[in-house]
N, C-alpha and C positions, 0 to 999 in steps of 0.2 A: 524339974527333973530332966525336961530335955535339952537344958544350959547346959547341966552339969554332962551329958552324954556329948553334945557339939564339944564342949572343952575336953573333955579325954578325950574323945576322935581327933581333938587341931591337935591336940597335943604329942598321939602317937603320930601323928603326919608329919609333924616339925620331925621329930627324934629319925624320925625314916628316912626324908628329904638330906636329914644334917647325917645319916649313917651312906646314905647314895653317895652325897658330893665325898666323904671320906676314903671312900672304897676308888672315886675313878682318880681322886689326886692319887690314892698309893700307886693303882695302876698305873697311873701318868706316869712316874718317878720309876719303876719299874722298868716301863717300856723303855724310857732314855739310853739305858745300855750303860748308864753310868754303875759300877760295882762299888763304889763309895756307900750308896744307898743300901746295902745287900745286908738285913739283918744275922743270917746265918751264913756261913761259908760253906761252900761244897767241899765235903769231902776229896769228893775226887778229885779235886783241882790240886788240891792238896799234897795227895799221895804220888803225882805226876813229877 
């Protein structure tokens, strides 16, 4: 029983780890300044 508790605990720790490094590449890609990357468009860039 306390196998089966270690492997859901690694388990939720990979999915965590693999959602962290996911979250700072978007951020990375973000930060660049490049607008290529930019899933939505501003509006108000738009309207300008």
């Amino acid at each position: 029983m306390l196998k089966a508790i270690r492997r859901v605990l690694a388990v939720f720790a990979f999915f965590a780890v693999l959602l962290g490094v996911l979250k700072s590449v978007i951020n990375w890609v973000s930060r660049s300044g490049d607008d290529d990357h930019e899933i939505f468009a501003d509006e108000e860039a738009d309207a300008i």
